[in-house]
N, C-alpha and C positions, 0 to 999 in steps of 0.2 A: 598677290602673285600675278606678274603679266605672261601671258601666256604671247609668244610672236617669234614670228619666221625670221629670225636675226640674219641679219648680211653684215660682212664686213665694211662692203664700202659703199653701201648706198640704205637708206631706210632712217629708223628711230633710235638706232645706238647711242648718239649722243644724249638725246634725249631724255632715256632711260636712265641713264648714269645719272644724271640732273634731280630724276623722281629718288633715285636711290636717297644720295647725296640729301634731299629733305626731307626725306622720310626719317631722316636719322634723326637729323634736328629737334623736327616734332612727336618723336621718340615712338615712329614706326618702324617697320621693314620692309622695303620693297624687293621683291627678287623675281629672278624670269625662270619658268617652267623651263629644265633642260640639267643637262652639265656642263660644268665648267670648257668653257671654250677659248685658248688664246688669245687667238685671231680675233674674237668679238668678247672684248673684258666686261662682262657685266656678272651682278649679283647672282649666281646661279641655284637652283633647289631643283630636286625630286621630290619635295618632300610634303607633296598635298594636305597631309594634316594640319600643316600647322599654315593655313591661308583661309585668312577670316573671308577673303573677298578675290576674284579669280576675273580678271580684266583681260578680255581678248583683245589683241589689238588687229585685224586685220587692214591690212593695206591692200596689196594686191591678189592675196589668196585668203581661201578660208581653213587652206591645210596646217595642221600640225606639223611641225620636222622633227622634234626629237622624239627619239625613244622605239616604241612599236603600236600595234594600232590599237590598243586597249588605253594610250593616252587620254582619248575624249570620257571613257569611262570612269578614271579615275578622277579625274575634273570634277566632272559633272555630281559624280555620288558620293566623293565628299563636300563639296560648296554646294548651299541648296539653291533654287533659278532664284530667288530676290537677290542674292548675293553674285552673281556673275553677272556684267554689264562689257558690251561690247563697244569698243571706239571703231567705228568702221571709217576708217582715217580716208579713203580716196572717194567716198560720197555713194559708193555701188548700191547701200541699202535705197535706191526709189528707182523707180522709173527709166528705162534705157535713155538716153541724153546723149546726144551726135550733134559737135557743134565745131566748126574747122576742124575736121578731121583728126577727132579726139571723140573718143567715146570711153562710156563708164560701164556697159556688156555690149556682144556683141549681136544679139539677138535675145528676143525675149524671152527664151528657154535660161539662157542662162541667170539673165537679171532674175528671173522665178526662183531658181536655184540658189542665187544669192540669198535670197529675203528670206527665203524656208530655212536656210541653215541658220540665219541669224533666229529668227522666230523660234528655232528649235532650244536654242540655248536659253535665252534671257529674253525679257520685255523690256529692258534694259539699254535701247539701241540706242549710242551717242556720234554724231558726228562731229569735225573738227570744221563747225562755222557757226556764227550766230544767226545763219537763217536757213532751218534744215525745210525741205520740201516739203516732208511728209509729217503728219502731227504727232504721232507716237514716236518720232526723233527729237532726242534732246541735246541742245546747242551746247557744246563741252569742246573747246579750243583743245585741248590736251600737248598740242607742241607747247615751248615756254622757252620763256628768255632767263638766262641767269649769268648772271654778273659777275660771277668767280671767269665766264669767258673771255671777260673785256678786254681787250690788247690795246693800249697807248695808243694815241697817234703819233708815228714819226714820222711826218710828212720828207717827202725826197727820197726815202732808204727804198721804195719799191723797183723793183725790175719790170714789170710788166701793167701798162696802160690799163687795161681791161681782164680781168679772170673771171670765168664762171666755174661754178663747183657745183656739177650735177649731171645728170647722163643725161640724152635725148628725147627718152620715151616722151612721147608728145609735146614734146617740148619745140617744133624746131618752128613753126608760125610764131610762137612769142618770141624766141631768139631771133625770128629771121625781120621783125619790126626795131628788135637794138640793133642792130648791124645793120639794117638801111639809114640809121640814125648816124651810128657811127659813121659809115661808107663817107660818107658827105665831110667829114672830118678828121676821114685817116689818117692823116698826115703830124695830127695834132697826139692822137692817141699812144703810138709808140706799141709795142707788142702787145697782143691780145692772145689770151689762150682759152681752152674748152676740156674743163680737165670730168672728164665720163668715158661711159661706152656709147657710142652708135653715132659721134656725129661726124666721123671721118667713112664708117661702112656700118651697117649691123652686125651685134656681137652676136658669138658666136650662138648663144643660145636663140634667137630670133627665131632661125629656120626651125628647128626643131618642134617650138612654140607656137609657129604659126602666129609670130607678132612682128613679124618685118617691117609691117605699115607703121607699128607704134615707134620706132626707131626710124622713121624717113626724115632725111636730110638731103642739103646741099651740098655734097664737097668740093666740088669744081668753084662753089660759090667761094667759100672757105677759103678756099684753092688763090682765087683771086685778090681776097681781101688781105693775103698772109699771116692768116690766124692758126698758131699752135693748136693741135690736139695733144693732149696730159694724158698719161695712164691714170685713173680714180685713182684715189687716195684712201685710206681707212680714215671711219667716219672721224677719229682722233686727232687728225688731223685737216680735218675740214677748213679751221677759224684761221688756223696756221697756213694754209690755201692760199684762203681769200685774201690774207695780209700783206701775200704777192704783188697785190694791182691797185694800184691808183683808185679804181672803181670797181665794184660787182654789179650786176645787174638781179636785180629780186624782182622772179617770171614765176606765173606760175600756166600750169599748161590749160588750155581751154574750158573744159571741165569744171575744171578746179574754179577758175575765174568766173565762172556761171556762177557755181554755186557760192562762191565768196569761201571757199573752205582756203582756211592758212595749211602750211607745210615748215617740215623743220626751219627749213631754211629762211624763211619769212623772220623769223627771230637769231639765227644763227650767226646771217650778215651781219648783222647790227652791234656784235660784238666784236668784229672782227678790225683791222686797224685798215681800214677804208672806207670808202662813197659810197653808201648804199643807193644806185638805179632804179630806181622802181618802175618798172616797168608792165602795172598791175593797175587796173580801176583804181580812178583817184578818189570813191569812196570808200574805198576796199581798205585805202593806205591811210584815212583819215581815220578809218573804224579801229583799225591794229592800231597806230604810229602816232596817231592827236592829228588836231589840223595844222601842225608846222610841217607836217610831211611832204604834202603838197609841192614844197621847190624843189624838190626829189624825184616828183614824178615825169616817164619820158614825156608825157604828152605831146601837144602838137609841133612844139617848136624843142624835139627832140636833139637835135644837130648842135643847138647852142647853147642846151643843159648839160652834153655831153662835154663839148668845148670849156665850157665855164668849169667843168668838174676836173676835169685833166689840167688846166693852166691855173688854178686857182683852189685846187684842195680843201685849202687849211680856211678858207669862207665857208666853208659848209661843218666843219668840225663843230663850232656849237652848237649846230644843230641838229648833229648826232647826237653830240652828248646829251642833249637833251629829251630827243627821244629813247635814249639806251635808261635817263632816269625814267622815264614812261615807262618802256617795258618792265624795268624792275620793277615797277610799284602796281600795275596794273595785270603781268602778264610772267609772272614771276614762277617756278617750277614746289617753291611753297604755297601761292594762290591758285595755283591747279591741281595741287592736292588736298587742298583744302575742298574744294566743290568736288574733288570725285570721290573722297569720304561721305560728305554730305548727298552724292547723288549714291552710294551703295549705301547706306542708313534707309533712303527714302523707301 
């Protein structure tokens, strides 16, 4: 049973579907703590008894949403602490970390409060990298690549040069390195769009939140470059997105980069029927992707990988495809549930 703060158009939806999806196969059952929700189609249960193994997923909070507040109780006393194991997917369980204007707490009362809540649950803490900070974190990817997502390549049918598929929040220092990239070779590009919240103003929830700063952008920049902003999409059709553009750009926000942690999307591109941009540590891209990755990544000579990608496409398709056979075999939504049976057994 995963217990997670489901969103319609941004988070692990697809994902989850994915674990469903092989857990069948390998003749489990995956389902998400809650009821039935349209808007967010996934496996749903109330149904505590029958969950050998109760996987928090937190991303950006440690609250429950469904139900009432005797949730945490029912969790807890029926699954015993060896059996509940936390994926703390945005890296919060260590140390506060402020790095270009991206941070994982905002002071160390709250980083405190993170680690105590995970501590209360399980000893269990996993994060989504292969080189966690702290020693009683265990290195468990949990996003995955799967194969049923793969869209053909039709080179030419696309409308739009560049799409990104993902909201702002810390994101705009990575985005604002591919668009200096780009800038140099607008002409070659052809439309470019930003399908999220926050990179045209902060959504509406920001102020409320007191997370303005994590949604800062440039729109006048934007403004200049004549780049679309998109209303988000449900996560369903994410791959469907990205199949828009010539190219995607795969960023991930400062933080994240530090700590080398993947994000859906890190595998999600790669299905989709475009140029995956990588615009991430090119050890980061060799560690996920193999070392052909490498001619993907923006690096320094940014302007003329962009170029090369937009005029010439269909040179870099078997090199997708090649890494989309990587991800299946190495990074696949049945080989991540395979090690997180083995890591709830341990």
């Amino acid at each position: 049973m995963f217990v997670y703060y489901a969103f319609e158009d941004q988070g692990s939806g697809l994902v989850i579907q994915g674990y469903t999806q092989a857990a069948r196969v390998l003749g489990h059952e995956v389902c998400v703590y809650g009821r039935d929700n349209p808007k967010i189609p996934l496996n749903y249960s109330l149904d505590v008894d029958i969950a050998d193994a109760v996987i928090f997923i937190f991303e950006w909070t440690t609250q429950l949403r469904y139900e009432d507040q005797l949730d945490m109780l029912r969790l807890v006393s029926k699954v015993p602490r060896n059996r509940r194991v936390i994926l703390d997917g945005d890296g919060n369980y260590n140390d506060v970390i402020a790095i270009e204007g991206d941070y994982n707490h905002r002071d160390t009362a709250r980083c405190r409060e993170w680690i105590s809540v995970c501590d209360s649950v399980t000893d269990k803490i996993c994060q989504p990298t292969l080189h966690p900070m702290r020693p009683n974190v265990r290195p468990f990817l949990f996003y995955a690549y799967n194969p049923t997502w793969e869209v053909p390549f039709s080179p030419g049918v696309q409308e739009y040069g560049m799409i990104y598929v993902g909201h702002s929040k810390f994101r705009w220092v990575p985005m604002s390195r591919v668009l200096r990239a780009v800038e140099q070779v607008r002409m070659d590009v052809g439309r470019i769009g930003l399908v999220g919240h926050g990179w045209d103003k902060p959504p509406w929830w920001a102020t409320t939140l007191n997370m303005e700063d994590s949604y800062r952008s440039d729109p006048s920049y934007l403004e200049k470059l004549g780049i679309e902003v998109i209303t988000p999409v449900p996560f369903k059709q994410v791959i469907e997105t990205m199949s828009r553009a010539v190219f995607n750009p795969v960023l991930l926000r400062p933080t994240f980069n530090l700590m080398r942690i993947v994000s859906p999307r890190i595998f999600e591109t790669l299905a989709a029927n475009t140029i995956p941009l990588l615009a991430i540590d090119s050890e980061h891209a060799r560690e996920i992707y193999g070392d052909d990755a490498t001619a993907l990544v923006l690096g320094d000579n940014g302007p003329e990988t962009v170029r090369d990608i937009v005029r010439r496409p269909e040179k870099f398709h078997d090199l997708v495809i090649q890494i989309r056979k990587h991800l299946a075999s190495k990074h696949s939504h049945t080989a991540r549930l395979k090690q997180l049976i083995e890591i709830i057994k341990s």
